[in-house]
PyMOL Python script that loads the backbone (N, CA, C, O; Angstrom):
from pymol import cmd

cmd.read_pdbstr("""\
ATOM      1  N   UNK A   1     -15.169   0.854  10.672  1.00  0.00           N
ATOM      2  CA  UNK A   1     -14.099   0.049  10.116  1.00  0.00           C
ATOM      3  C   UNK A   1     -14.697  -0.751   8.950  1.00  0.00           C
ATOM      4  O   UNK A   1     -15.871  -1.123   8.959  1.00  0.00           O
ATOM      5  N   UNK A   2     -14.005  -0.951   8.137  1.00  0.00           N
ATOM      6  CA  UNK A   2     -14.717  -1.528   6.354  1.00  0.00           C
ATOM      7  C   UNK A   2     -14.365  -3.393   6.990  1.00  0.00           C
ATOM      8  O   UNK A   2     -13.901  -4.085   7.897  1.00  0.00           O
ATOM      9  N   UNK A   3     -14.826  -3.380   6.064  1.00  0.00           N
ATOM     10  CA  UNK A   3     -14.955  -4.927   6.495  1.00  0.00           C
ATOM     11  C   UNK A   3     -13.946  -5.568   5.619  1.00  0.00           C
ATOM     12  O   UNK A   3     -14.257  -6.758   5.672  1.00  0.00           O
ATOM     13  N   UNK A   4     -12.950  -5.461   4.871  1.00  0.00           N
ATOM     14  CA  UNK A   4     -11.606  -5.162   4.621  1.00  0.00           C
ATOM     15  C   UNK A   4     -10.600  -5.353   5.724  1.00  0.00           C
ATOM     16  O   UNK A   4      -9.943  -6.291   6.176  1.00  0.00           O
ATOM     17  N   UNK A   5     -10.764  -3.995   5.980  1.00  0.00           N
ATOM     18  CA  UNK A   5      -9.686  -3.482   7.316  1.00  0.00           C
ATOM     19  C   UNK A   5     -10.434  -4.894   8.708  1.00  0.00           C
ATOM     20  O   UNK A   5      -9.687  -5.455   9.509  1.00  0.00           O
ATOM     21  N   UNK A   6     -11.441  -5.067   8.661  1.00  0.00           N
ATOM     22  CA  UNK A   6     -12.094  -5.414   9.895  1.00  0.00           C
ATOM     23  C   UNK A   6     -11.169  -7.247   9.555  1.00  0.00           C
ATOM     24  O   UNK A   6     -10.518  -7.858  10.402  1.00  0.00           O
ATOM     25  N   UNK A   7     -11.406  -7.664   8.229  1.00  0.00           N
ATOM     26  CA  UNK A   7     -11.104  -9.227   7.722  1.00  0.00           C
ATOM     27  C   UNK A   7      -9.301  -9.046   7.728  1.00  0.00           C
ATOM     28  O   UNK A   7      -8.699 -10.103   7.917  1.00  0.00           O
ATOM     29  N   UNK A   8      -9.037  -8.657   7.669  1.00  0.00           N
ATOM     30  CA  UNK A   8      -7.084  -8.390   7.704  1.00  0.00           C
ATOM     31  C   UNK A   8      -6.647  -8.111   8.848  1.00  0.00           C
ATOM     32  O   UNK A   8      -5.547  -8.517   9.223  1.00  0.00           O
ATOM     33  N   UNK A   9      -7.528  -7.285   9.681  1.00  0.00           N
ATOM     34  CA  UNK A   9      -7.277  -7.344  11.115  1.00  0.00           C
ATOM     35  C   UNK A   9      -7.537  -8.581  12.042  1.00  0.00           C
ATOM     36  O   UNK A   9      -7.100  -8.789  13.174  1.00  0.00           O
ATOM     37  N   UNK A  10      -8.300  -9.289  11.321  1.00  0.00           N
ATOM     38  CA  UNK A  10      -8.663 -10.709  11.935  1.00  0.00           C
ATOM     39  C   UNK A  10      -7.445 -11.597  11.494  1.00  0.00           C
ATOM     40  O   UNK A  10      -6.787 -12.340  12.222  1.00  0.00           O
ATOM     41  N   UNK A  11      -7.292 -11.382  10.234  1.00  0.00           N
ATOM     42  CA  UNK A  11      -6.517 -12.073   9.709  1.00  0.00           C
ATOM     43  C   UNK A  11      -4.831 -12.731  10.358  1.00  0.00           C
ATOM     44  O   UNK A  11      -4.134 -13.745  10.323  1.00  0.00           O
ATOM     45  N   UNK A  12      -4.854 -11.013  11.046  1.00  0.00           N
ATOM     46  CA  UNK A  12      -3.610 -11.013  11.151  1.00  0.00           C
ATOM     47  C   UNK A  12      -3.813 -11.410  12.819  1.00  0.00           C
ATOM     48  O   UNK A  12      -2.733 -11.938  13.083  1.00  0.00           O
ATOM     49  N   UNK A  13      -4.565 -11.428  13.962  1.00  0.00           N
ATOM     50  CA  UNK A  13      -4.349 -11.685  14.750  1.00  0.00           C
ATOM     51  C   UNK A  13      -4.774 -13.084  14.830  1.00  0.00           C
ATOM     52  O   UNK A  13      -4.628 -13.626  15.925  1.00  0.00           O
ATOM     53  N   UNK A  14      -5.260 -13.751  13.893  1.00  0.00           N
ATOM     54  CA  UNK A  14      -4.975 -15.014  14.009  1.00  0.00           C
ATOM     55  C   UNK A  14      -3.692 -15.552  14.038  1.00  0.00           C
ATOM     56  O   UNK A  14      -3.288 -16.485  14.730  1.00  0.00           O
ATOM     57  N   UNK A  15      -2.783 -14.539  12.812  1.00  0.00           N
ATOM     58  CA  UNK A  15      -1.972 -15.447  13.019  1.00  0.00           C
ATOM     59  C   UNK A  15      -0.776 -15.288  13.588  1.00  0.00           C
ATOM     60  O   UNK A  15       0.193 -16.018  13.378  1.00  0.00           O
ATOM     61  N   UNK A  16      -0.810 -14.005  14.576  1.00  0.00           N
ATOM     62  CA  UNK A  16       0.178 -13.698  15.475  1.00  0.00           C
ATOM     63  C   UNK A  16      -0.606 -13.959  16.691  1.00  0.00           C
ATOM     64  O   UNK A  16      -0.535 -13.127  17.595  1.00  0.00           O
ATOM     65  N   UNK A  17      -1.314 -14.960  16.830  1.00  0.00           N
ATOM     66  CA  UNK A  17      -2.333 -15.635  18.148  1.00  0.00           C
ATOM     67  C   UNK A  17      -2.134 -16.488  18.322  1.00  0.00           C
ATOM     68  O   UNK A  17      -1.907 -16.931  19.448  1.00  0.00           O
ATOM     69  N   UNK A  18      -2.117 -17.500  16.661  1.00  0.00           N
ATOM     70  CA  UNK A  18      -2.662 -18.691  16.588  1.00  0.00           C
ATOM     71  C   UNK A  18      -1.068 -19.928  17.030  1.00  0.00           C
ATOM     72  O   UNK A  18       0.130 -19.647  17.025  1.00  0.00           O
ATOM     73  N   UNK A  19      -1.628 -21.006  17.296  1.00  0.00           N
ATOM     74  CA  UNK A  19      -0.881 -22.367  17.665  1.00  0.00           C
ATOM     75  C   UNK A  19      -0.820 -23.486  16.768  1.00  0.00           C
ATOM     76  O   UNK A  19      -0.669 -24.665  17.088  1.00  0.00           O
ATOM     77  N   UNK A  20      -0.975 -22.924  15.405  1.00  0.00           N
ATOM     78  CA  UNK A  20      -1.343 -23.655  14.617  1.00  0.00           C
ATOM     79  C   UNK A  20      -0.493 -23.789  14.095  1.00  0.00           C
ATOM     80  O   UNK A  20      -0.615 -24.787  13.385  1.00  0.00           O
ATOM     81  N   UNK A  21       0.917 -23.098  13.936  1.00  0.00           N
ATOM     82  CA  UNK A  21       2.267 -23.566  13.255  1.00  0.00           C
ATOM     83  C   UNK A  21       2.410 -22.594  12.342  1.00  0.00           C
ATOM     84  O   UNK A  21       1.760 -21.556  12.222  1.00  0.00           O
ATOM     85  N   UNK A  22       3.487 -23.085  11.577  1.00  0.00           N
ATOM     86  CA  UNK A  22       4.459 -22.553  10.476  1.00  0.00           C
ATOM     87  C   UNK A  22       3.190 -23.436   9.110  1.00  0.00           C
ATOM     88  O   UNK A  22       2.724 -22.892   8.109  1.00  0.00           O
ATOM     89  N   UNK A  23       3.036 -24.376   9.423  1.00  0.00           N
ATOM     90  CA  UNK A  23       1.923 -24.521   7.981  1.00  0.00           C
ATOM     91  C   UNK A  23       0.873 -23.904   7.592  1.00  0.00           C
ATOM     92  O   UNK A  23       0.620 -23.776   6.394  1.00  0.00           O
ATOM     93  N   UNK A  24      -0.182 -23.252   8.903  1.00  0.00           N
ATOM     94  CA  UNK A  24      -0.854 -22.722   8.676  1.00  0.00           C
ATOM     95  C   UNK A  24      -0.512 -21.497   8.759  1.00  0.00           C
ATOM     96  O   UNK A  24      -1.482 -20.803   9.063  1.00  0.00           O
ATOM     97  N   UNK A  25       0.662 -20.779   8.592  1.00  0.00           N
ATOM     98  CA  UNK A  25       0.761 -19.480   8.389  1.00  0.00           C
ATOM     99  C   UNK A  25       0.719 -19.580   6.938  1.00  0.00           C
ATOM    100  O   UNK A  25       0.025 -19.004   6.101  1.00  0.00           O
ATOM    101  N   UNK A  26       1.699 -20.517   6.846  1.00  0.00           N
ATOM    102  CA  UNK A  26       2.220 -20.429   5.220  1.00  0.00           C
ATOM    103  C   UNK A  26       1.041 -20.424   4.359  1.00  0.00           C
ATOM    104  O   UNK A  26       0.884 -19.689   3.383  1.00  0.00           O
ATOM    105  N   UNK A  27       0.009 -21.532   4.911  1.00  0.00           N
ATOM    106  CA  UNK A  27      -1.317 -21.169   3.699  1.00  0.00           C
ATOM    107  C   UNK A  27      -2.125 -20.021   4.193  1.00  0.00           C
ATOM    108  O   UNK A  27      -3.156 -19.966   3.522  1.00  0.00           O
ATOM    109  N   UNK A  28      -2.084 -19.179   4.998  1.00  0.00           N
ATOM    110  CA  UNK A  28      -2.805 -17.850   4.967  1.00  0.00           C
ATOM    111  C   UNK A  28      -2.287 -16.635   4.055  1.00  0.00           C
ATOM    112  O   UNK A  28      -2.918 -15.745   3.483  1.00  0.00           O
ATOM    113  N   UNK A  29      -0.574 -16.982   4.137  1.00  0.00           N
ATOM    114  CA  UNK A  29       0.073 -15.810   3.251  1.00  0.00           C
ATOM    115  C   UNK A  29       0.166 -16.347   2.406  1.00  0.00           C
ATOM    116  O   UNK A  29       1.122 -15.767   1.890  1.00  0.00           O
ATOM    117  N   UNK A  30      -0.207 -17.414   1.485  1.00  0.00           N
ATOM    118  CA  UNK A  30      -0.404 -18.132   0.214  1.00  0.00           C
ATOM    119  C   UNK A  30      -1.774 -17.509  -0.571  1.00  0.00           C
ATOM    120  O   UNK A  30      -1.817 -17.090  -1.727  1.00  0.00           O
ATOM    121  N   UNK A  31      -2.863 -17.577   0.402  1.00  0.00           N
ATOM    122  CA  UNK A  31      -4.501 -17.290   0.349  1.00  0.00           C
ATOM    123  C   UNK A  31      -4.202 -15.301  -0.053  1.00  0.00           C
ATOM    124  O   UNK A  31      -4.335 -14.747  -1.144  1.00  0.00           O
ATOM    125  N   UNK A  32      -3.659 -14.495   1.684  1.00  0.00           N
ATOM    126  CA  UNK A  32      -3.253 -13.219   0.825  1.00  0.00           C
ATOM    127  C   UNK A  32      -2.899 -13.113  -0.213  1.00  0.00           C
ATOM    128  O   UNK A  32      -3.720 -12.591  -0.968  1.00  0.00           O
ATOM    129  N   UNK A  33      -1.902 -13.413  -0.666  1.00  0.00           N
ATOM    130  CA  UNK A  33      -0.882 -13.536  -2.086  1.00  0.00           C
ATOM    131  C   UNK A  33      -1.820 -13.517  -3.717  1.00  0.00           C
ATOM    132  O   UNK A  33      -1.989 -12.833  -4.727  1.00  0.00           O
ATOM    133  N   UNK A  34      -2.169 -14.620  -3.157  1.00  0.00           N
ATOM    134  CA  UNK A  34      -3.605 -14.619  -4.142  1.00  0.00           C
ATOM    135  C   UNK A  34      -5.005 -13.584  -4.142  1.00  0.00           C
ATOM    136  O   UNK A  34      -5.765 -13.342  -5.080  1.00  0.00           O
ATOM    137  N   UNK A  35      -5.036 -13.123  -2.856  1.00  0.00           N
ATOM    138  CA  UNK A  35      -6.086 -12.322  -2.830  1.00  0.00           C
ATOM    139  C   UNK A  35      -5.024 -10.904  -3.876  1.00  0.00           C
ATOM    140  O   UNK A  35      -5.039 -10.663  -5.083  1.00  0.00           O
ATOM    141  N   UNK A  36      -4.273 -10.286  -2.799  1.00  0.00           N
ATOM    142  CA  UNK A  36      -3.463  -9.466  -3.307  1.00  0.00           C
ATOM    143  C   UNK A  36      -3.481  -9.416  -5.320  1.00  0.00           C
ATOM    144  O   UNK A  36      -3.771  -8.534  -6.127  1.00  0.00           O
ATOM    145  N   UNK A  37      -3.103 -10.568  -5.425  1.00  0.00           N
ATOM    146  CA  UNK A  37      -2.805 -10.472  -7.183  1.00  0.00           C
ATOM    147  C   UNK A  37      -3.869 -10.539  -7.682  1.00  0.00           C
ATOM    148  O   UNK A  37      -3.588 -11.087  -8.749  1.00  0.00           O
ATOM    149  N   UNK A  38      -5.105 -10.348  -7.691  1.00  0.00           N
ATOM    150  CA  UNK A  38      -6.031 -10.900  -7.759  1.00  0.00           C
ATOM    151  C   UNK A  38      -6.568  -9.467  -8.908  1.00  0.00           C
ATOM    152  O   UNK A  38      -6.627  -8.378  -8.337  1.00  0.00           O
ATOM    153  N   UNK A  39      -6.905  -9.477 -10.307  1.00  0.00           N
ATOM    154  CA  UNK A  39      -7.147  -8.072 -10.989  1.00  0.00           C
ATOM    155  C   UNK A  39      -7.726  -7.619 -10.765  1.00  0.00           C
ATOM    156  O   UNK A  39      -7.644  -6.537 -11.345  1.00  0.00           O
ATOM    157  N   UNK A  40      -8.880  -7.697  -9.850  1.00  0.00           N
ATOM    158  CA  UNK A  40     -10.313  -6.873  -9.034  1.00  0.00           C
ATOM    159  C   UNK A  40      -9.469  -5.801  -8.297  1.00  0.00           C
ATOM    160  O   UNK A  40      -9.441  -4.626  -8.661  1.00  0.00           O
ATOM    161  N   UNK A  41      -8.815  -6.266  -7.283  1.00  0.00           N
ATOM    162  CA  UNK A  41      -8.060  -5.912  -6.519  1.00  0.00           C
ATOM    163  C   UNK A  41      -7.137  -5.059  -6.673  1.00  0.00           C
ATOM    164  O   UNK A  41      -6.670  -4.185  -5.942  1.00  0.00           O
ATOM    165  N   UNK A  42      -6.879  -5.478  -7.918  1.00  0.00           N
ATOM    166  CA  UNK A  42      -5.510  -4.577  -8.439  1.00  0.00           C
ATOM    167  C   UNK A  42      -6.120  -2.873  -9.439  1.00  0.00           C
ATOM    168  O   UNK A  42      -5.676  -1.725  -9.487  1.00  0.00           O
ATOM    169  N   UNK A  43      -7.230  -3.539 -10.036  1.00  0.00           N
ATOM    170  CA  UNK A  43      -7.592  -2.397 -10.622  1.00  0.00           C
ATOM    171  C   UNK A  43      -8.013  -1.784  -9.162  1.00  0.00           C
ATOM    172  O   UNK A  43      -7.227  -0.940  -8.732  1.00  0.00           O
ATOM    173  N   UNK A  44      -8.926  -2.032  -8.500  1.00  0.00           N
ATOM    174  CA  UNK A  44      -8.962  -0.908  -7.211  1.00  0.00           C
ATOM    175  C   UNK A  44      -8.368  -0.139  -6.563  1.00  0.00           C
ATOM    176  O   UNK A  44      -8.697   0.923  -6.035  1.00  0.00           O
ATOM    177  N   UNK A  45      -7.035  -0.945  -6.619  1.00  0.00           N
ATOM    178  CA  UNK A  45      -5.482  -0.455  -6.132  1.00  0.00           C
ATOM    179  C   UNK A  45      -5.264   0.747  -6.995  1.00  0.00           C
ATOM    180  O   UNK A  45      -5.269   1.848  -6.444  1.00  0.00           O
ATOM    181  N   UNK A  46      -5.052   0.651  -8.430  1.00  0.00           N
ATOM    182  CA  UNK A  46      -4.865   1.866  -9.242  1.00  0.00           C
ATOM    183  C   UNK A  46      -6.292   2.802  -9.208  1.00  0.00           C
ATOM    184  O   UNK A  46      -5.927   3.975  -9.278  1.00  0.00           O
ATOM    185  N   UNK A  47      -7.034   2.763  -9.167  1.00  0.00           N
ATOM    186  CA  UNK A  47      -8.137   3.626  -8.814  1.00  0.00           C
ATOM    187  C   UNK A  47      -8.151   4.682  -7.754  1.00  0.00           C
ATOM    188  O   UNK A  47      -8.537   5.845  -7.865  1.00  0.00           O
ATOM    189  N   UNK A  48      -7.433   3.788  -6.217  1.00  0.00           N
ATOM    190  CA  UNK A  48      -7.594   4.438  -5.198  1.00  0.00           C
ATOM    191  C   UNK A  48      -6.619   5.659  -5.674  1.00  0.00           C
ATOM    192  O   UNK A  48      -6.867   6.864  -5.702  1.00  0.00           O
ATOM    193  N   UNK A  49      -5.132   4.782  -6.128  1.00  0.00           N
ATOM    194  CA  UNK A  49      -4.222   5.466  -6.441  1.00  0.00           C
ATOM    195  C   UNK A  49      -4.251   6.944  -7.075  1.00  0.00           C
ATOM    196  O   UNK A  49      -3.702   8.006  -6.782  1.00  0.00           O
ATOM    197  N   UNK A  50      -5.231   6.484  -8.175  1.00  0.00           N
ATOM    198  CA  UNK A  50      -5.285   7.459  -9.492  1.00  0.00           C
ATOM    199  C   UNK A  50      -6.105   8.712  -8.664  1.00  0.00           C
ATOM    200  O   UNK A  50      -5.992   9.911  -8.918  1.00  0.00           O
ATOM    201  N   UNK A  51      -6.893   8.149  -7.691  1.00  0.00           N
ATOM    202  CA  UNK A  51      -7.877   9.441  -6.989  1.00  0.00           C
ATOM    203  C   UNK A  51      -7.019   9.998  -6.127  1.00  0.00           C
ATOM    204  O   UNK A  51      -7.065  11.227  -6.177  1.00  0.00           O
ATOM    205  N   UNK A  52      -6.298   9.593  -5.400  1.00  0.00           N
ATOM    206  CA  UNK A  52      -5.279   9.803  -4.600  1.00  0.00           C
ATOM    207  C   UNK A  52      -3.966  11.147  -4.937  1.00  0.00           C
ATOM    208  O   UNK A  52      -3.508  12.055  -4.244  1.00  0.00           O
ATOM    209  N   UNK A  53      -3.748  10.734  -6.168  1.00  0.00           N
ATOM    210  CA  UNK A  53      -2.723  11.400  -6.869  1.00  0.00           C
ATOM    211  C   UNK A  53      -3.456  12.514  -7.615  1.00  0.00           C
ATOM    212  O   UNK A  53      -2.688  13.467  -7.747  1.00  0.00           O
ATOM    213  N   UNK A  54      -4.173  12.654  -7.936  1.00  0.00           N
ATOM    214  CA  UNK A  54      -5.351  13.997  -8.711  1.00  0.00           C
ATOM    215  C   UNK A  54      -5.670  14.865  -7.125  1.00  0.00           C
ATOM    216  O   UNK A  54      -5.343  16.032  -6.908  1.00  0.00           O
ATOM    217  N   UNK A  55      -6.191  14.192  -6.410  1.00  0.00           N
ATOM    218  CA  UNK A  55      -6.776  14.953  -4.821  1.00  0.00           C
ATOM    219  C   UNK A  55      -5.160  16.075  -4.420  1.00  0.00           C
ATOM    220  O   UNK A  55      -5.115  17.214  -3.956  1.00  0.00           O
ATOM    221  N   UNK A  56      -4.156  15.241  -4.798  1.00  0.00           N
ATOM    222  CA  UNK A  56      -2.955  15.665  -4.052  1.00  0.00           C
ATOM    223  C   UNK A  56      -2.644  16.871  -4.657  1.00  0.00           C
ATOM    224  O   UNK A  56      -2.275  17.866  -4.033  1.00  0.00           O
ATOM    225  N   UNK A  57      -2.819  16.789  -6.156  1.00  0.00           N
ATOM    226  CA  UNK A  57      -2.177  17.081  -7.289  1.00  0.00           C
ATOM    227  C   UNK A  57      -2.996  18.964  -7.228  1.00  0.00           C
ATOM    228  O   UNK A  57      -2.466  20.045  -7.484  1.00  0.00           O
ATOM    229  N   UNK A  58      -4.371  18.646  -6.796  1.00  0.00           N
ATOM    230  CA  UNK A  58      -5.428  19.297  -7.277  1.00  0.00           C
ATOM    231  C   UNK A  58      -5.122  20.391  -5.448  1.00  0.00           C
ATOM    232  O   UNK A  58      -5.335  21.599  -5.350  1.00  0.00           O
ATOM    233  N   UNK A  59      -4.609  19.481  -4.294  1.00  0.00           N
ATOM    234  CA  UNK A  59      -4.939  20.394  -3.290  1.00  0.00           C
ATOM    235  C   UNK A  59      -2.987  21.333  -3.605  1.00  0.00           C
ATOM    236  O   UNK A  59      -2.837  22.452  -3.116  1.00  0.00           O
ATOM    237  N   UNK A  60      -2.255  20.934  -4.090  1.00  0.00           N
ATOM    238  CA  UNK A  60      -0.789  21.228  -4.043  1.00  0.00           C
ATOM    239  C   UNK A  60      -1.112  22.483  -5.369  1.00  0.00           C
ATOM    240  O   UNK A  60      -0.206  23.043  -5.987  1.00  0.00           O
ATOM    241  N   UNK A  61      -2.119  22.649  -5.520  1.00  0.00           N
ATOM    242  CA  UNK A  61      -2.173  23.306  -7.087  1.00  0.00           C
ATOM    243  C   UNK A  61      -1.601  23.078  -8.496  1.00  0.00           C
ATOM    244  O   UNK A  61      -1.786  23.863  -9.425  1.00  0.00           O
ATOM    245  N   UNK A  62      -0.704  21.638  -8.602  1.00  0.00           N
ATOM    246  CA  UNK A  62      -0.146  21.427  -9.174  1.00  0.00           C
ATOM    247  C   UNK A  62      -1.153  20.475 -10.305  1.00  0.00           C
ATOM    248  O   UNK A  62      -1.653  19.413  -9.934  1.00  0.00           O
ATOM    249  N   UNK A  63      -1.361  21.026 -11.718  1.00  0.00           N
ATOM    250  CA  UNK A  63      -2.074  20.533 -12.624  1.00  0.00           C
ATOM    251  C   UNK A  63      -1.199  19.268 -13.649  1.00  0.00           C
ATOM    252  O   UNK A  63      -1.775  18.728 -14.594  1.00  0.00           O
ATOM    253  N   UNK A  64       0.088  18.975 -13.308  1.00  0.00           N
ATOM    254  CA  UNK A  64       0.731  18.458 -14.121  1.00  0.00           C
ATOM    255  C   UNK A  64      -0.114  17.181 -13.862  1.00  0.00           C
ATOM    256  O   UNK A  64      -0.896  16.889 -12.958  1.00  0.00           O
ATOM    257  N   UNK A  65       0.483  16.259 -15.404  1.00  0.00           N
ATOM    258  CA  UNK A  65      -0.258  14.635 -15.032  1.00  0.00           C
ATOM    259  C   UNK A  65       1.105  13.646 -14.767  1.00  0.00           C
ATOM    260  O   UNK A  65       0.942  12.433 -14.897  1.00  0.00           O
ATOM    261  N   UNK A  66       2.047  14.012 -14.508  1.00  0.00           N
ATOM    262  CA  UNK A  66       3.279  13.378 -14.200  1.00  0.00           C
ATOM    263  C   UNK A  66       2.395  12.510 -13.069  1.00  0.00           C
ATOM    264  O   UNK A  66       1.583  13.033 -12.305  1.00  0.00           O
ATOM    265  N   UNK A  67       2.773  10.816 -13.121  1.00  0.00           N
ATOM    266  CA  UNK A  67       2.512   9.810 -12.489  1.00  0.00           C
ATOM    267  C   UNK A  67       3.587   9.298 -11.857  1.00  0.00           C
ATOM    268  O   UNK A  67       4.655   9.094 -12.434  1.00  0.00           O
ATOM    269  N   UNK A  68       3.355   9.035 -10.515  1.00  0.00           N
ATOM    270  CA  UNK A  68       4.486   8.719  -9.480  1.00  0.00           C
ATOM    271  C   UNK A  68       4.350   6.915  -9.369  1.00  0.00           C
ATOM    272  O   UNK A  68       4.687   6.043  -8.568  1.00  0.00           O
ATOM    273  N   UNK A  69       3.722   6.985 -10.546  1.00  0.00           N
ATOM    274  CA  UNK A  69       3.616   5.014 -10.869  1.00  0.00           C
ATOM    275  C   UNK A  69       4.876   4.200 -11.300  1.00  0.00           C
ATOM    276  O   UNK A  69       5.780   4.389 -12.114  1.00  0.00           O
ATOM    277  N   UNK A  70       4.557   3.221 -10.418  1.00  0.00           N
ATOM    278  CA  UNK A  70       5.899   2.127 -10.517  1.00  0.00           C
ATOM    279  C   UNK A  70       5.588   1.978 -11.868  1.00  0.00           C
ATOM    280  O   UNK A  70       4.604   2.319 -12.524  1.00  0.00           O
ATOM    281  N   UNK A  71       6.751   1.328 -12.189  1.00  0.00           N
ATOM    282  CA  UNK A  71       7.114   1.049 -13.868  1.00  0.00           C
ATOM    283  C   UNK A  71       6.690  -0.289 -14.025  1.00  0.00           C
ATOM    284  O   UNK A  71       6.653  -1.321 -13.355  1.00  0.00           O
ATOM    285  N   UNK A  72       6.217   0.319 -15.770  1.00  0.00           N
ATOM    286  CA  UNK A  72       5.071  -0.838 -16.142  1.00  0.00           C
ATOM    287  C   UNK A  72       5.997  -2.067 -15.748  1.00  0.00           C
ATOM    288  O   UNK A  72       7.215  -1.985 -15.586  1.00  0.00           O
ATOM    289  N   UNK A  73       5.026  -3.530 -15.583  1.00  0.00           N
ATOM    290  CA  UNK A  73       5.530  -4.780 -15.441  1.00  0.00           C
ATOM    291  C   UNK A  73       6.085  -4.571 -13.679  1.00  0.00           C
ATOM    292  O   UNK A  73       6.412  -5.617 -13.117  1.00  0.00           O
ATOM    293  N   UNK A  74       6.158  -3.568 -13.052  1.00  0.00           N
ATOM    294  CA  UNK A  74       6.903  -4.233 -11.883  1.00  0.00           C
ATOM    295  C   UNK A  74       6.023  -4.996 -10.816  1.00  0.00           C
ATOM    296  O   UNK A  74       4.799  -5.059 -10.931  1.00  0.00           O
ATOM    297  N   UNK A  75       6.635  -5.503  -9.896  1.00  0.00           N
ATOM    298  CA  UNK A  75       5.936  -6.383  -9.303  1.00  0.00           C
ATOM    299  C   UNK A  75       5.655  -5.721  -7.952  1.00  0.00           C
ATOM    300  O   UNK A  75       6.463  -5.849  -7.032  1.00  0.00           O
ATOM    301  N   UNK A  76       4.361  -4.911  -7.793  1.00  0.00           N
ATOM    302  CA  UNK A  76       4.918  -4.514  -6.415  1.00  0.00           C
ATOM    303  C   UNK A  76       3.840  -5.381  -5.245  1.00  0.00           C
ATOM    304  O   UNK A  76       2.611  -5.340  -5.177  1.00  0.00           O
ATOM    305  N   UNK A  77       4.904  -6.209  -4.334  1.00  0.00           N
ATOM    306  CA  UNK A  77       3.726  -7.117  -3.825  1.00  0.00           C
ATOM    307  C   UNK A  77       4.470  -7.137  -2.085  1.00  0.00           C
ATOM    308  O   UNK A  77       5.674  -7.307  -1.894  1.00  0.00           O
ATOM    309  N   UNK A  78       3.728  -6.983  -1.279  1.00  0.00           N
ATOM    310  CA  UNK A  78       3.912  -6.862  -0.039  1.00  0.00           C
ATOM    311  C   UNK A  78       4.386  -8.001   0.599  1.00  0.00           C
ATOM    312  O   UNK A  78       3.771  -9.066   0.643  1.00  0.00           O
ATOM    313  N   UNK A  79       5.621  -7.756   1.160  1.00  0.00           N
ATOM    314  CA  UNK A  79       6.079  -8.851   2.178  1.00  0.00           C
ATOM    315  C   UNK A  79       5.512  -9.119   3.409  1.00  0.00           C
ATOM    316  O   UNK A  79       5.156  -8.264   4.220  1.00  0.00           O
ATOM    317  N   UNK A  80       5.425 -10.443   3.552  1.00  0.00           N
ATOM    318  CA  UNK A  80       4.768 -10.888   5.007  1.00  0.00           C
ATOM    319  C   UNK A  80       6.108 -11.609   5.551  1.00  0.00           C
ATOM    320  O   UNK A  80       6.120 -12.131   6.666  1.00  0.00           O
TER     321      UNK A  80
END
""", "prot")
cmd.dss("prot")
cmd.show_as("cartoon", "prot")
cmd.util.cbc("prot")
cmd.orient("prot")
């Protein structure tokens, strides 16, 4: 398990564990939010993506470069 997956899995059973309230949820999905938008993060995001979509592209035999990418400017950000 990456230590990623291992820190989000913590993450999250803290806070479907924890007794700490509605405030301290709110600043954990404040802290995500920020991690999330974060351009490190985001270029990685399109990276995984971009390898992702060539692997698919390359096992389907299909050579086209048609991109199944959200449209520039959108916001795509995960609800908690």
């Amino acid at each position: 398990m990456s230590k990623i997956t291992m820190a989000a899995a913590a993450a999250a059973g803290y806070v479907l564990g924890a007794r700490a309230g509605r405030e301290r949820y709110d600043q954990i999905v404040h802290k995500a939010e920020g991690a999330w938008k974060n351009p490190k993060v985001q270029q990685g995001k399109r990276r995984a993506q971009e390898k992702a979509e060539a692997k698919a592209s390359e096992m389907s035999g299909d050579n086209s470069t048609t991109s199944t990418s959200p449209v520039a400017g959108e916001d795509n950000q995960f609800n908690v």
